[in-house]
C-alpha positions as CSV (number, residue, x, y, z in Angstrom):
1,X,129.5,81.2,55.1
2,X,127.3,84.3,56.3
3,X,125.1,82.3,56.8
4,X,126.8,80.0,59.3
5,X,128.5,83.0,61.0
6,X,124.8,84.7,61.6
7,X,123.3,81.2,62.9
8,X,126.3,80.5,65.4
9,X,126.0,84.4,66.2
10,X,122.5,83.4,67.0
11,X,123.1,80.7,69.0
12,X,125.2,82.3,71.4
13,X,122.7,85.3,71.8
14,X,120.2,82.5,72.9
15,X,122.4,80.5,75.4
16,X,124.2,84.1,76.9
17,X,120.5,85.3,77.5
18,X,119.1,82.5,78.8
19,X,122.2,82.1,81.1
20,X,121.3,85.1,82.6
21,X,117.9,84.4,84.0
22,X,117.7,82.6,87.1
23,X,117.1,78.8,87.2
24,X,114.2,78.3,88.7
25,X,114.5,76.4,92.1
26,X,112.1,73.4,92.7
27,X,110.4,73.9,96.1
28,X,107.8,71.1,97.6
29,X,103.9,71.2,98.4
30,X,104.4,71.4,101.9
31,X,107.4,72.1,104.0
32,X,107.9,73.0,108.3
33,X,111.3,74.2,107.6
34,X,111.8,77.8,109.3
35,X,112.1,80.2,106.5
36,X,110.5,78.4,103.3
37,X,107.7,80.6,103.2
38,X,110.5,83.3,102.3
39,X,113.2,81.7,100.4
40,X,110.5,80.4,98.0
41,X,108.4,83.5,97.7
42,X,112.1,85.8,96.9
43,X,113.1,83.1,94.2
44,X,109.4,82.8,92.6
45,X,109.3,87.0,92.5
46,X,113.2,87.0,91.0
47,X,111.5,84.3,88.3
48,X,108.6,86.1,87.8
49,X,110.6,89.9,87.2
50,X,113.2,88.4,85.1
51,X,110.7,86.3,82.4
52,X,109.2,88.0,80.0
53,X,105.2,88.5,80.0
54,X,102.9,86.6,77.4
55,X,100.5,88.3,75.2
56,X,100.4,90.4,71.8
57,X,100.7,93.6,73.5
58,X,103.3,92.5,76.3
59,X,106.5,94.7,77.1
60,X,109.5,93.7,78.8
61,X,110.9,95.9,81.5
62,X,114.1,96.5,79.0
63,X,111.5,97.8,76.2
64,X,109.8,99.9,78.6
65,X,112.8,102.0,80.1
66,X,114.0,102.7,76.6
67,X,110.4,103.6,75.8
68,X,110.6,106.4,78.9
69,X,114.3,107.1,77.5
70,X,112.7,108.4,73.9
71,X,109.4,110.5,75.4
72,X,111.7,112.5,77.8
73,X,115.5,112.0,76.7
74,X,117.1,115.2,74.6
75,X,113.9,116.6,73.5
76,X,115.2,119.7,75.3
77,X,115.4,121.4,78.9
78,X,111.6,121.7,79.0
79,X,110.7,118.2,78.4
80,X,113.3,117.1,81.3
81,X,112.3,119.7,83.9
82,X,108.7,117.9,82.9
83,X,110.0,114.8,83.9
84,X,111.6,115.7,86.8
85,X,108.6,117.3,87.9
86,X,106.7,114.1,87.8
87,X,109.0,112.0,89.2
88,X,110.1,114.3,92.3
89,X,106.2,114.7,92.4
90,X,105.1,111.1,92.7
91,X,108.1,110.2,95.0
92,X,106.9,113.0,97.4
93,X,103.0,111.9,97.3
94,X,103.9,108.5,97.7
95,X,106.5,108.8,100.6
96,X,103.9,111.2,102.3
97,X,101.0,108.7,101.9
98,X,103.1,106.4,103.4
99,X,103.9,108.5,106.4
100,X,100.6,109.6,106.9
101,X,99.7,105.8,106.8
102,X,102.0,105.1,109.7
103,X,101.1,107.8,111.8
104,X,97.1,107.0,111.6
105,X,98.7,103.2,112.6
106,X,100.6,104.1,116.2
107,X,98.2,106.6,117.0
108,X,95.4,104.2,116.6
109,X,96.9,101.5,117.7
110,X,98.2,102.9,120.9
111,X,95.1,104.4,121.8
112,X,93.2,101.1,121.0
113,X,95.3,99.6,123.4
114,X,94.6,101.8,126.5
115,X,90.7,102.3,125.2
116,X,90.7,98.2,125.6
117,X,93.5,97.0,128.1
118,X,90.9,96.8,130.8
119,X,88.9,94.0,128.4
120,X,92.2,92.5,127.8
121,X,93.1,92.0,131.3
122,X,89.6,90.9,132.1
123,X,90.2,88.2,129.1
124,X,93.3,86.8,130.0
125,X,91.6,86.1,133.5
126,X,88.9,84.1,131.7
127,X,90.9,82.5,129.3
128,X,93.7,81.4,132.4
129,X,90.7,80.0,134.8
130,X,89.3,77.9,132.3
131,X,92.1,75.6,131.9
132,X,95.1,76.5,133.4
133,X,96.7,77.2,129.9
134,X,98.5,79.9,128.3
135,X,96.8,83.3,127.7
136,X,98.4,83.8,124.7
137,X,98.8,82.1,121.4
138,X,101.5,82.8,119.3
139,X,102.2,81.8,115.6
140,X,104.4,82.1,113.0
141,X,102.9,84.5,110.3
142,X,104.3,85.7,106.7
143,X,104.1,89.6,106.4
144,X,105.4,92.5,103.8
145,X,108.0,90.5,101.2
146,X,107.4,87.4,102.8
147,X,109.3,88.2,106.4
148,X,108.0,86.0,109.1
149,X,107.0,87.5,112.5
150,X,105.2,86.0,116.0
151,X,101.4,86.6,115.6
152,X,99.9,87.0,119.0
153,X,96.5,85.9,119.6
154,X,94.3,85.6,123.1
155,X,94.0,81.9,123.5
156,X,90.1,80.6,122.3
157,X,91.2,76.8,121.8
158,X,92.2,73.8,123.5
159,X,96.4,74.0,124.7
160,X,96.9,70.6,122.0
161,X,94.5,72.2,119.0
162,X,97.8,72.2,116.7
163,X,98.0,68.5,117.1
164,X,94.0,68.1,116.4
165,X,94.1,70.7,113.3
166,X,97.2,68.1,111.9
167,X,94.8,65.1,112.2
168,X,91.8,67.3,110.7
169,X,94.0,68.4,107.9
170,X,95.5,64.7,106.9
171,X,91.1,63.5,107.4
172,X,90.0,65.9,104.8
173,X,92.6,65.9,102.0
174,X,89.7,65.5,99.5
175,X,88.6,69.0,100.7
176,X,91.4,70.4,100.4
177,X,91.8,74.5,100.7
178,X,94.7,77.1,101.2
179,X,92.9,78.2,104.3
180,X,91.5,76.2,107.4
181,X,88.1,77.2,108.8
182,X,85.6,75.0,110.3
183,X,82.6,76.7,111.9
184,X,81.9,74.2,114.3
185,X,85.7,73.6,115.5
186,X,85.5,71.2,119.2
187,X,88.9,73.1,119.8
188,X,87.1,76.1,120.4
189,X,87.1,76.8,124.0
190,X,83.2,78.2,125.7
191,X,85.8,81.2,126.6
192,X,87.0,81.1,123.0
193,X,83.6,80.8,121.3
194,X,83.0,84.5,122.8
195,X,86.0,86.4,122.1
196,X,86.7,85.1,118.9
197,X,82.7,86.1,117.8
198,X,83.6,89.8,118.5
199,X,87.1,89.5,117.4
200,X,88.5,90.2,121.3
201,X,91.2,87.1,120.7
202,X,92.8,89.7,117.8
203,X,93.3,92.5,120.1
204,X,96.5,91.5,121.5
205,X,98.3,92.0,117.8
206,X,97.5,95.7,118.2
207,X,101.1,95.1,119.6
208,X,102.5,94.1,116.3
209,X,101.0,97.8,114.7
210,X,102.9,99.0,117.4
211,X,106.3,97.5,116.3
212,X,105.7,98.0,112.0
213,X,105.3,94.6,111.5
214,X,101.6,94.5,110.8
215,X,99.3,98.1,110.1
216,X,95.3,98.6,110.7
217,X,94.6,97.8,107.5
218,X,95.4,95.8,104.9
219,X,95.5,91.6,103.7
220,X,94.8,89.1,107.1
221,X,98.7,87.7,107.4
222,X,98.5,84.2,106.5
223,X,100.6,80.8,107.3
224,X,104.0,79.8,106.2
225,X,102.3,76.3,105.0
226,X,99.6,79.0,103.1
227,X,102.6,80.6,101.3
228,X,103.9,77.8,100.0
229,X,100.8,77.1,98.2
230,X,100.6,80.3,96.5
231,X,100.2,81.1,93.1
232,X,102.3,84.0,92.0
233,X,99.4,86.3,91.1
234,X,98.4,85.0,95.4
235,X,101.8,86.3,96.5
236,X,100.7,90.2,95.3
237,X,99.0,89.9,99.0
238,X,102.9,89.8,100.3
239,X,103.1,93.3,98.6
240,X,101.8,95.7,101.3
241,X,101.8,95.5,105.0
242,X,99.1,92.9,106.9
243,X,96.5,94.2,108.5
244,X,94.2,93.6,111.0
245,X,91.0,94.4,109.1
246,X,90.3,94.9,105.1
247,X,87.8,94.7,102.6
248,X,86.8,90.9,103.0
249,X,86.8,91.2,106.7
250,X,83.8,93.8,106.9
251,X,81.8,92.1,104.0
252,X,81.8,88.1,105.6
253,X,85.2,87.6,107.0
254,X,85.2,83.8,106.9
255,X,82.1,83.3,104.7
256,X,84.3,84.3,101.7
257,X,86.1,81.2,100.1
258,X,89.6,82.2,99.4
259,X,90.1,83.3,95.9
260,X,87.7,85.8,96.7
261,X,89.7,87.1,99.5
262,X,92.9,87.7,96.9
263,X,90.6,89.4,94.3
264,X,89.3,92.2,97.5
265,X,92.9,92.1,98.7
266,X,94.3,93.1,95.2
267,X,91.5,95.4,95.0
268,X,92.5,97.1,98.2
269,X,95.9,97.1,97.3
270,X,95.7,98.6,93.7
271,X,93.2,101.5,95.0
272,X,94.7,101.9,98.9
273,X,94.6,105.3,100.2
274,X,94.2,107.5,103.8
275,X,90.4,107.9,103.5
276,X,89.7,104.5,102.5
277,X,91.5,103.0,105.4
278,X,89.5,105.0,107.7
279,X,86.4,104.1,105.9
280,X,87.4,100.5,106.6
281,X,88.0,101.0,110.2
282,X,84.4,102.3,111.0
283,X,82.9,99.8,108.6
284,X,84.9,97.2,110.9
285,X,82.7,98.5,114.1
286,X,79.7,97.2,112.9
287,X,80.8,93.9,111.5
288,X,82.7,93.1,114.6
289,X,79.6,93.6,117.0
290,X,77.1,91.6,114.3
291,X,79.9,88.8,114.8
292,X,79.0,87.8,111.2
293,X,81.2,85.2,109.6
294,X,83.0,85.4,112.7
295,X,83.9,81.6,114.1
């Protein structure tokens, strides 16, 4: 009878657990709804926090707290003055890094933009008289936690190269890749061949520094339709702020296939400080003007 009671006890430990983790929500392959890249990058981090990690040596987040609660709960005043220490500590380094990050953003950023707005007028002059098309291009990309935002670029393609780059895309299904890059594109404009070689079509997003959607540095913002192909460890570039330069961008830009753009992004963002994003900026001086992997 003990027995029984223990194995029904059992049983309803199981199913009241598992009850409480979130179903996981079926999502497609592709999707132009407005919004999907978020919804389905919120309900594949709830997923990912709530299940437990594989491996021998694996913790959950449960057995973790209650292993902080027994290193610094009532082993005395000392021990929890310790802990407060470090936890005021860290809160106050990181909060600071933060700032300081923000205030090297406007302040670059604005001055960027009155250093170049003569070259920016002088471009949307060429890119106008070529064609009689918009100066600007604006998309939809995915930034911190998977909020979408308009993505201005200077115009360096042809006004129907969405429609072409659809047709491209359902051609080559056999070389199939999470990002688009051809380096002989015919959508490329003769203006656009130039400014996008020196990087001149990004300058307008200096704007989106401006407004805290994007900072200097960090991961290159991607597409709603790249989202939705991420892998969970991919969606760890949703983690920080998009940039408009980073580590992949000053050592071959689009020369790099993909994955190893996550690894250097996951690199950047596990060691990110103050000095390394200025070291990033003047390497990006030098790559710019070489114009290599640039197309």
């Amino acid at each position: 009878m003990l027995t029984d009671i223990f194995q029904k006890n059992t049983l309803l430990t199981k199913t009241t657990s598992q009850s409480l983790l979130p179903k996981k929500k079926h999502f497609p392959e592709k999707s132009t709804r407005p919004g999907f890249a978020l919804e389905k990058a919120k309900a594949m981090q709830q997923v990912n926090r709530a299940e437990t990690p594989q491996g021998p040596n694996a913790k959950t987040r449960l057995e973790m707290i209650e292993e902080l609660a027994r290193r610094y709960a009532g082993k005395g005043p000392a021990n929890q003055r310790r802990y407060l220490w470090k936890k005021y500590a860290w809160i106050t380094v990181t909060n600071s890094s933060r700032l300081l990050k923000r205030a090297l953003d406007i302040i670059g950023a604005g001055l960027s933009m009155l250093a170049f707005s003569p070259l920016m007028f002088l471009v949307a002059i060429a890119v106008k008289a070529y064609d009689k098309g918009p100066v600007l291009y604006l998309q939809t990309r995915v930034g911190l936690h998977g909020r979408e935002f308009s993505f201005p670029k200077f115009r360096s393609m042809a006004v129907n190269a969405d429609r072409i780059h659809d047709q491209k895309n359902e051609q080559n299904d056999e070389n199939f890749s999470i990002t688009f890059k051809s380096k002989h594109d015919p959508r490329v404009t003769p203006v656009g061949k130039i400014i996008r070689k020196f990087s001149i079509d990004e300058l307008p997003q200096l704007w989106c520094v401006l407004l805290g959607q994007m900072s200097l540095v960090g991961p290159r913002p991607p597409l709603p339709s790249e989202v939705a192909r991420y892998s969970l460890s991919d969606r760890r570039r949703l983690d920080v702020l998009p940039g408009l330069t980073c580590i992949w961008q000053v050592e071959g830009r689009g020369d790099i296939p993909f994955p190893k753009q996550v690894k250097l992004d996951l690199q950047y963002i596990e060691s990110q400080s103050l000095w390394l994003d200025i070291r990033l900026l003047v390497k990006t001086v030098p790559a710019v003007l070489l114009g290599k992997g640039a197309y």
